[in-house]
C-alpha positions as a Markdown table, in Angstrom:
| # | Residue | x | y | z |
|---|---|---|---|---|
| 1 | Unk | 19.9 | -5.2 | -149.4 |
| 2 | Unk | 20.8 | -2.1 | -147.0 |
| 3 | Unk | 17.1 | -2.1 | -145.8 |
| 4 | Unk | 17.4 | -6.0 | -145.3 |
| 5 | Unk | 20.7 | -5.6 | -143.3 |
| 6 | Unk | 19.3 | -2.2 | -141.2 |
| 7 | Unk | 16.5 | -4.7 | -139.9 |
| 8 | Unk | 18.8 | -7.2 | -139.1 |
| 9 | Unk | 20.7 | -4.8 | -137.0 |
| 10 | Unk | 17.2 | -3.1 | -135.6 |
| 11 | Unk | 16.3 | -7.0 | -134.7 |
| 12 | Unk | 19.6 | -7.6 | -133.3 |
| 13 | Unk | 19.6 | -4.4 | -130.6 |
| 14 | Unk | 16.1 | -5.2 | -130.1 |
| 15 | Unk | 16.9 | -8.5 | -128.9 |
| 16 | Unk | 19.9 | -7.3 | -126.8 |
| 17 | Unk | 17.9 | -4.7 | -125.1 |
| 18 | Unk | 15.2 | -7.3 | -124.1 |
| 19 | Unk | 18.1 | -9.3 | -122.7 |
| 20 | Unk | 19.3 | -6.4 | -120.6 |
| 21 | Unk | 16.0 | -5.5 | -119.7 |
| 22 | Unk | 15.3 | -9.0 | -118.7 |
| 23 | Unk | 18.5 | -9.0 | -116.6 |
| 24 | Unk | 17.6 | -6.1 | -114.5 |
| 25 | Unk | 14.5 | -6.7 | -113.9 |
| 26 | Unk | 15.3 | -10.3 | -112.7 |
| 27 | Unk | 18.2 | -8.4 | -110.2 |
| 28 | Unk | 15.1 | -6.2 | -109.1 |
| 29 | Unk | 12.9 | -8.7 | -108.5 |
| 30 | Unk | 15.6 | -10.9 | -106.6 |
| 31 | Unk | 16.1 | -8.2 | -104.6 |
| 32 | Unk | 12.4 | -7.7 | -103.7 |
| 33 | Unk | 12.5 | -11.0 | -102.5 |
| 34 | Unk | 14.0 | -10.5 | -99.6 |
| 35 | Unk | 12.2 | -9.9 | -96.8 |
| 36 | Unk | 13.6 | -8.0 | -94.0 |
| 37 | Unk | 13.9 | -9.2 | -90.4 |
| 38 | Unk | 12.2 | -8.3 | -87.2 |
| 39 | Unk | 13.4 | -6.5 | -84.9 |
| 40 | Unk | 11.7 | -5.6 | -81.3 |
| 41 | Unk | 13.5 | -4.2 | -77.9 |
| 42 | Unk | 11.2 | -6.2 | -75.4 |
| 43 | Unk | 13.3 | -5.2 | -72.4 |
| 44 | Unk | 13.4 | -2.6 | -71.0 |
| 45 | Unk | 10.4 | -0.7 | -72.1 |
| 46 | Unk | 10.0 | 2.8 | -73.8 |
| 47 | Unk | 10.0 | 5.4 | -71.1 |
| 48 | Unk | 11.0 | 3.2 | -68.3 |
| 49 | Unk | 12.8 | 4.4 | -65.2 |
| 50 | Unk | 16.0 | 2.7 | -64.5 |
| 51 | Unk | 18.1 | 3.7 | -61.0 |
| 52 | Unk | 21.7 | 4.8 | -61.6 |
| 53 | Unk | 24.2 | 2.0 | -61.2 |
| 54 | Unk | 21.6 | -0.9 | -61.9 |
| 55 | Unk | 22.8 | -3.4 | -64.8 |
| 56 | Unk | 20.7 | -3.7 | -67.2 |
| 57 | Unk | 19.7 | -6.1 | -69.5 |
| 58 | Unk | 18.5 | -4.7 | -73.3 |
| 59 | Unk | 16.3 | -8.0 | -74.8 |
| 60 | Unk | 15.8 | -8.1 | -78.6 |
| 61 | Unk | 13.1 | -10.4 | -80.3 |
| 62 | Unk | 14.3 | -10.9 | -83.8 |
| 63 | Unk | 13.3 | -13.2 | -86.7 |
| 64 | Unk | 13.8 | -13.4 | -90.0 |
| 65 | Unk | 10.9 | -15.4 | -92.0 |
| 66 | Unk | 13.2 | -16.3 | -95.1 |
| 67 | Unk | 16.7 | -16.8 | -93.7 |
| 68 | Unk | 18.3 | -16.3 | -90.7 |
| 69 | Unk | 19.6 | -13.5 | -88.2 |
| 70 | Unk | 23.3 | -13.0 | -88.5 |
| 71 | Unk | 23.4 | -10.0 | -86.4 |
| 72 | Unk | 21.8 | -7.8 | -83.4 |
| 73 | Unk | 23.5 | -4.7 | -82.5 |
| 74 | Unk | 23.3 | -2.6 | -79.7 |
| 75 | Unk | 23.7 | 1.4 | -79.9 |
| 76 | Unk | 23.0 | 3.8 | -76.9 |
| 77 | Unk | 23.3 | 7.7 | -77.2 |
| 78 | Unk | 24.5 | 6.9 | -80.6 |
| 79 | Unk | 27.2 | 4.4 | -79.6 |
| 80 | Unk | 27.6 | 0.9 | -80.7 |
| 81 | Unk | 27.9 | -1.0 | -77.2 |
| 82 | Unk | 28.4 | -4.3 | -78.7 |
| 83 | Unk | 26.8 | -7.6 | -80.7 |
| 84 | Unk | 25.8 | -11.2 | -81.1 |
| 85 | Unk | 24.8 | -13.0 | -83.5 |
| 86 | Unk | 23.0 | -16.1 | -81.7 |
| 87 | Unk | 19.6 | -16.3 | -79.5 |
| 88 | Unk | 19.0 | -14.9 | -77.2 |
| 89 | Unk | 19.6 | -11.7 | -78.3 |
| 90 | Unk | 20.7 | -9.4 | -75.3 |
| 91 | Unk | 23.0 | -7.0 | -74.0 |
| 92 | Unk | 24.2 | -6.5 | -70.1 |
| 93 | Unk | 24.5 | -2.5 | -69.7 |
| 94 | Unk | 25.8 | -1.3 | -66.8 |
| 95 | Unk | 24.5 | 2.5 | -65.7 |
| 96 | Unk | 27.2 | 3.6 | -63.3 |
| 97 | Unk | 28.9 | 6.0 | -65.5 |
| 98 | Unk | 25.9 | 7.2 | -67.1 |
| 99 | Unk | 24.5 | 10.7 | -66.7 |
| 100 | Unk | 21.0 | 11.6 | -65.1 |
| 101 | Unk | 18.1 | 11.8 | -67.8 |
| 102 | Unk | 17.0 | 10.5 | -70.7 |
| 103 | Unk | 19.0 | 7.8 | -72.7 |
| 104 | Unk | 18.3 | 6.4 | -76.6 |
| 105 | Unk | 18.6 | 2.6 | -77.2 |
| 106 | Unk | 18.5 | 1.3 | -80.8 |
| 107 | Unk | 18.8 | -2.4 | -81.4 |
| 108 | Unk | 19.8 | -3.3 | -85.4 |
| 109 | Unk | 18.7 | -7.0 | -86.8 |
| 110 | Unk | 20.7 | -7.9 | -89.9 |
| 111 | Unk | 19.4 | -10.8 | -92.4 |
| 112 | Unk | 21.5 | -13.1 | -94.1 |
| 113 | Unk | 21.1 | -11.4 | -97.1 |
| 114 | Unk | 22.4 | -8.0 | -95.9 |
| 115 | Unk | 18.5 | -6.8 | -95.3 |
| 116 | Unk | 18.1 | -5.0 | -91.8 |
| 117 | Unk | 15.7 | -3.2 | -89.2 |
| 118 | Unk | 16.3 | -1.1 | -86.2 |
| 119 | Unk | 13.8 | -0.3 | -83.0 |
| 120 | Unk | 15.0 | 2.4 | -81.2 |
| 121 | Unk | 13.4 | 3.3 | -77.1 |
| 122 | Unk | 14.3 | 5.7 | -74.8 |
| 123 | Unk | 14.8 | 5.3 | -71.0 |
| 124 | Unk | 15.2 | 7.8 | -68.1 |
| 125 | Unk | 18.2 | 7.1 | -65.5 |
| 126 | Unk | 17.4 | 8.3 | -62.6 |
| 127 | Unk | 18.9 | 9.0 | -58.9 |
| 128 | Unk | 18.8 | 6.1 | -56.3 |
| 129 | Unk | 14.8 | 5.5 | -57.3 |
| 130 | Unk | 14.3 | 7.9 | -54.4 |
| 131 | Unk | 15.4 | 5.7 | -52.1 |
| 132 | Unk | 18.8 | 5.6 | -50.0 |
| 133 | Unk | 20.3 | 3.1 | -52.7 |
| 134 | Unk | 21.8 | 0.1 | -49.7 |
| 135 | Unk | 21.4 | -1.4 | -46.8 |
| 136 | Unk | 24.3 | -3.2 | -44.5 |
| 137 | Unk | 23.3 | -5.7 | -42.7 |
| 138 | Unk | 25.5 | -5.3 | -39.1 |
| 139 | Unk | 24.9 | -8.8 | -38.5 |
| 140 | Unk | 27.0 | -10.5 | -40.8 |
| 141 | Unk | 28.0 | -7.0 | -43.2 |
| 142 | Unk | 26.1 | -7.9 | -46.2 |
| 143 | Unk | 25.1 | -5.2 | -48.4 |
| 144 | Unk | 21.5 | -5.3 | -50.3 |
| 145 | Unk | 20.0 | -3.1 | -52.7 |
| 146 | Unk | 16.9 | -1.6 | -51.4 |
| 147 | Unk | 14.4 | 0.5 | -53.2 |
| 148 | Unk | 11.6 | 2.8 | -52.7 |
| 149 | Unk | 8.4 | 1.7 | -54.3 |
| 150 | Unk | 5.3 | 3.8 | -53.6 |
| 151 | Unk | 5.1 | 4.5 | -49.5 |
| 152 | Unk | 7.5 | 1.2 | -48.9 |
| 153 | Unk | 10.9 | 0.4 | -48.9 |
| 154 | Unk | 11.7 | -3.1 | -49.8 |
| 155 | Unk | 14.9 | -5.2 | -50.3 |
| 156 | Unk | 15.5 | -5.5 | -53.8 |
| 157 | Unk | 17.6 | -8.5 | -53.3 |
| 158 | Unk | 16.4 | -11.9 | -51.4 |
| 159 | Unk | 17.6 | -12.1 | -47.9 |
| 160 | Unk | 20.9 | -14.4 | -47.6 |
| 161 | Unk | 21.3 | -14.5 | -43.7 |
| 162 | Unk | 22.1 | -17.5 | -42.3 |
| 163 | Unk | 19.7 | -19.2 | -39.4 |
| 164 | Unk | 18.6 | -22.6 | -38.5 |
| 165 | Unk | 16.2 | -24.0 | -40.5 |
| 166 | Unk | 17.7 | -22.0 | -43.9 |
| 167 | Unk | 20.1 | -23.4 | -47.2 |
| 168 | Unk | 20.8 | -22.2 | -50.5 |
| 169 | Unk | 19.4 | -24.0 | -53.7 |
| 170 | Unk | 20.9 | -27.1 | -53.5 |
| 171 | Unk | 23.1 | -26.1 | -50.7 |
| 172 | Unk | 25.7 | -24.3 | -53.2 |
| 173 | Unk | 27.1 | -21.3 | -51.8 |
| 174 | Unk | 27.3 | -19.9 | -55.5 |
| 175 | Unk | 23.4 | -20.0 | -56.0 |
| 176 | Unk | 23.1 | -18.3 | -52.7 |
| 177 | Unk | 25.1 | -15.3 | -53.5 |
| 178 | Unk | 22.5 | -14.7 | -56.5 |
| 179 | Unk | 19.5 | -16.0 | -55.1 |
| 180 | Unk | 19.5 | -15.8 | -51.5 |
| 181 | Unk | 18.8 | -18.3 | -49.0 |
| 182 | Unk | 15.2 | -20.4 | -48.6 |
| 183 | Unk | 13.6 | -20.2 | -44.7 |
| 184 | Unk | 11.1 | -22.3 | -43.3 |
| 185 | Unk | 8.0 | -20.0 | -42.4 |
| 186 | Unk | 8.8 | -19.8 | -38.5 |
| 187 | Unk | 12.5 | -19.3 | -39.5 |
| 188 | Unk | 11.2 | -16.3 | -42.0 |
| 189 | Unk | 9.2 | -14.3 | -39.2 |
| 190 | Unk | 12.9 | -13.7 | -37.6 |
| 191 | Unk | 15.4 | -13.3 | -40.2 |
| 192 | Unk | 15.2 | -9.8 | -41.1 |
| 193 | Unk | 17.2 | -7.0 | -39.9 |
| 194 | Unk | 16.5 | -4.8 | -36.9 |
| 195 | Unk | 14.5 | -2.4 | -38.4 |
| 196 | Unk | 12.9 | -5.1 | -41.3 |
| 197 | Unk | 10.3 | -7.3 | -41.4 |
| 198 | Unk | 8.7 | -10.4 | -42.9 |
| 199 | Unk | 5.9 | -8.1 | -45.1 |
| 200 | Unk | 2.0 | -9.4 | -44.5 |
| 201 | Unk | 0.0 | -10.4 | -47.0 |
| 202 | Unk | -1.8 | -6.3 | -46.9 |
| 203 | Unk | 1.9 | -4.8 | -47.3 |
| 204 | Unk | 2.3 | -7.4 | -50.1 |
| 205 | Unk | -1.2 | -6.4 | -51.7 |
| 206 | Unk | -0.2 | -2.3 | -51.2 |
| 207 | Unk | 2.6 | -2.9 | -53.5 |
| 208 | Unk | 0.8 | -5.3 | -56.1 |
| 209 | Unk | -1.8 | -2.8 | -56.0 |
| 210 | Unk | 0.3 | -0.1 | -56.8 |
| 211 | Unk | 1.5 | -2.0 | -59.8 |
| 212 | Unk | -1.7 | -2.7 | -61.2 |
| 213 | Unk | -2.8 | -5.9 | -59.3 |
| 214 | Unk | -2.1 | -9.2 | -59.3 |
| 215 | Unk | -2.4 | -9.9 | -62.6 |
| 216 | Unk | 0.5 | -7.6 | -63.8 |
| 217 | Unk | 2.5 | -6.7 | -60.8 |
| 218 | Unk | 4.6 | -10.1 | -61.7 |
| 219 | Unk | 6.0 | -8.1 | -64.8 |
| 220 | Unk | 7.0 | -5.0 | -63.4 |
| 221 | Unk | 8.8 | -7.0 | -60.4 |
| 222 | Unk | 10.5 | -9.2 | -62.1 |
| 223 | Unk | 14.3 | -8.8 | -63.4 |
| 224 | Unk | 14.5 | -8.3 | -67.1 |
| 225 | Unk | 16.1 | -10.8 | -69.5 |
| 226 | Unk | 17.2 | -14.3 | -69.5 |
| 227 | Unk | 20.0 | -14.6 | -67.2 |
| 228 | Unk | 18.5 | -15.7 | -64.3 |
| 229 | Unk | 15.1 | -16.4 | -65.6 |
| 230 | Unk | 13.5 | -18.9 | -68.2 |
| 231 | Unk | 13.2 | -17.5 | -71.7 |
| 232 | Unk | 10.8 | -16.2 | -72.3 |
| 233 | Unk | 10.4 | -14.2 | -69.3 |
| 234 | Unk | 7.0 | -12.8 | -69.9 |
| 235 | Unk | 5.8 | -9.2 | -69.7 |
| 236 | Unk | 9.0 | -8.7 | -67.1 |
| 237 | Unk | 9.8 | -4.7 | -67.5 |
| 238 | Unk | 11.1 | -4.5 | -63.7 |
| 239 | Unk | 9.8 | -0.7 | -63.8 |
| 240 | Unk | 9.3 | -1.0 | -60.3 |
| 241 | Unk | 12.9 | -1.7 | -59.1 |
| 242 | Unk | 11.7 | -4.8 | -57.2 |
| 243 | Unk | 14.1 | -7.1 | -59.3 |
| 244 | Unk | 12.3 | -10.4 | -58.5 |
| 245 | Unk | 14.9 | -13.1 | -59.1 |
| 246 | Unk | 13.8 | -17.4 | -60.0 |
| 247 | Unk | 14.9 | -18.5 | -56.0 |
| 248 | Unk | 12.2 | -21.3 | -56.3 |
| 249 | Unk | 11.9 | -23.3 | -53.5 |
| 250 | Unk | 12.9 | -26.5 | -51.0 |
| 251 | Unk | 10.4 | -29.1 | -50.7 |
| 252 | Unk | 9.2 | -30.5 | -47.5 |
| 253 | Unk | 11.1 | -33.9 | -48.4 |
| 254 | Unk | 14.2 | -31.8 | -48.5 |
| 255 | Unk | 14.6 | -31.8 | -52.1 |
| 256 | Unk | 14.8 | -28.4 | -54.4 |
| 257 | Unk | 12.4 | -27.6 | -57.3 |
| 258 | Unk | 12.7 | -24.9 | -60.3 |
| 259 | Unk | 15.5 | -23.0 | -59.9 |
| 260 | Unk | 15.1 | -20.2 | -63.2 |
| 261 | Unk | 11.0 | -20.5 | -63.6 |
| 262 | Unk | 9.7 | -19.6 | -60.3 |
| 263 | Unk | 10.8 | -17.7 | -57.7 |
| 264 | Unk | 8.8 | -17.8 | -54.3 |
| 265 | Unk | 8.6 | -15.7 | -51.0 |
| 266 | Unk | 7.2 | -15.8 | -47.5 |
| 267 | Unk | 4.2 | -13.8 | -46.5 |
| 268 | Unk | 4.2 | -13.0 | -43.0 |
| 269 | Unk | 0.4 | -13.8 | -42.0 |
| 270 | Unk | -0.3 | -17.5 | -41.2 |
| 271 | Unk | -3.3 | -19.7 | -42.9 |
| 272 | Unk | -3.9 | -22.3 | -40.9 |
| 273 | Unk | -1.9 | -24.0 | -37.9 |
| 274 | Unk | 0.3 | -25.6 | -40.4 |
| 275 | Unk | 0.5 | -23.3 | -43.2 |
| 276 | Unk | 1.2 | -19.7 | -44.1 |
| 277 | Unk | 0.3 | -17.5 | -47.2 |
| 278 | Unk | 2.9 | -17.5 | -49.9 |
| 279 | Unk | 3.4 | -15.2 | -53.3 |
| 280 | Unk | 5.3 | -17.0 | -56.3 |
| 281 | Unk | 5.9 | -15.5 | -59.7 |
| 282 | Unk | 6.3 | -17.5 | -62.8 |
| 283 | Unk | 8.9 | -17.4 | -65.7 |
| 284 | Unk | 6.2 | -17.8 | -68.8 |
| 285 | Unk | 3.4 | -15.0 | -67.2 |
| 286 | Unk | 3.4 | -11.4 | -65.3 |
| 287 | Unk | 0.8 | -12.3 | -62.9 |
| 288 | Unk | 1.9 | -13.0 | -58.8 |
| 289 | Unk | -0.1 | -15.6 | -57.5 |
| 290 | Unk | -1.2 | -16.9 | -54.5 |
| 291 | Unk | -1.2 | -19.4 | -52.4 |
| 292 | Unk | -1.2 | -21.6 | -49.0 |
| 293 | Unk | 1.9 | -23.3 | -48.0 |
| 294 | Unk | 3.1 | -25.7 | -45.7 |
| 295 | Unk | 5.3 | -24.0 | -43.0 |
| 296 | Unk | 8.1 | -26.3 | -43.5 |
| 297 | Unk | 9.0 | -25.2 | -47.0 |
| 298 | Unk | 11.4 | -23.3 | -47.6 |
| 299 | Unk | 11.0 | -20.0 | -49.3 |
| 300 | Unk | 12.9 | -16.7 | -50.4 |
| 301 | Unk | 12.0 | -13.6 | -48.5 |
| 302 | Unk | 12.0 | -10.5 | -49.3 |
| 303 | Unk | 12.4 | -7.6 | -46.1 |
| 304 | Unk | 10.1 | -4.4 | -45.8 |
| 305 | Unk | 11.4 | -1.8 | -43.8 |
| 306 | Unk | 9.4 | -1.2 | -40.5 |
């Protein structure tokens, strides 16, 4: 009888064991299947060169292939800058008050189930991309970023000087203070500056040359993120300081086309009696293409120093 009743016991922790065992492995293998989120910094890129004082805009690609992203966060030098928790996932950081050198930015994607990843770049700030930083234009005192890029020195914004024959994107003032204004091809040959130009199509190809040719110079001009562009932007870094902004473009029936996708400017040298060379960059590639235009258009232009 005690044997009988030592078995029944034996059974009986047996049995609970197998339960608890059961339980925990059932935890464990609820836990396993999570699977952890993505998380890529696609903007800027490791080891780019930003100028001192340029805003910045830190791009995250994040998924999460069984739920959804809660959370992105954004750490530089160790500091939590800030969050969001909805697509796109980006961050606006502003360099003024940061020192000369070499900066850390870690981006953090957090599942709904708690899971997380981190990518982590660093970045180099440095002084005025060794160039003199602004321009003022005497005529009407606008100030415009200029950069240094290889043995030119180019506006980095579009030009936004009145003359006849010019208008902002669908004539709103507000588009012009971001974009610039859009010139007919005659009114372009005179708009710059003393002391600027409208660049030819050889001081257009010494710079895409410099960046690697046409068919990635488009990247490393245009302006990072998705503020002004289209998502998704592609292959924009903006390593060279260029900061080619979506402008697009006023047709010759008076009528504007794709503001945020495109962005178009003037080349100085002409094609044909009624037409003259024009560059474009697209939201959804890194290439700058090429093409002839009808004179009448109206276009964004970007100023080289003489």
């Amino acid at each position: 009888m005690k044997t009988k009743t030592i078995l029944i016991t034996l059974i009986a922790m047996l049995a609970i064991a197998a339960l608890v065992f059961q339980s925990c492995k059932k935890e464990e293998e609820k836990e396993e299947e999570n699977k952890l989120p993505t998380c890529k910094i696609t903007a800027p890129v490791n080891n780019q060169e930003i100028v001192i004082g340029e805003t910045i805009i830190i791009s995250v690609e994040a998924n999460d292939s069984d739920g959804t992203i809660t959370e992105v966060s954004f750490v530089v030098d160790g500091a939590e800058k800030g969050s969001t928790s909805s697509s796109p996932y980006n961050y606006t950081w502003a360099t003024n008050n940061e020192s000369i050198g070499d900066h850390t930015l870690k981006a953090t994607s957090t599942d709904n189930s708690g899971g997380n990843t981190s990518d982590e770049i660093t970045i180099k700030i440095i002084e005025g991309g060794g160039g003199p930083g602004t321009y003022t234009d005497t005529r009407d005192g606008q100030v415009y970023k200029i950069v240094d890029i290889d043995s030119q020195t180019w506006f980095a914004e579009n030009l936004n000087y009145e003359t006849t024959n010019s208008w902002w994107y669908d004539n709103s003032n507000a588009n012009g203070e971001i974009y610039g204004r859009l010139y007919t091809w005659d009114a372009a040959l005179t708009a710059c500056p003393s002391g600027w130009h409208l660049p030819t199509d050889e001081e257009w190809t010494v710079l895409t040359n410099f960046l690697g040719g046409d068919d990635v110079a488009g990247g490393k001009m245009k302006e990072t993120g998705t503020i002004h562009w289209d998502a998704p932007n592609t292959d924009a870094t903006n390593i060279s300081g260029f900061t080619a902004l979506p402008g697009s473009y006023r047709s010759t029936d008076e009528s504007f086309y794709h503001l945020g996708s495109r962005g178009y400017w003037w080349s100085g040298t002409e094609g044909a009696p009624t037409l003259a060379w024009r560059l474009y960059i697209p939201y959804n590639r890194g290439q700058v293409i090429w093409r002839n235009e009808n004179k009448m258009a109206g276009f964004s232009i970007r100023c080289l120093k003489d």
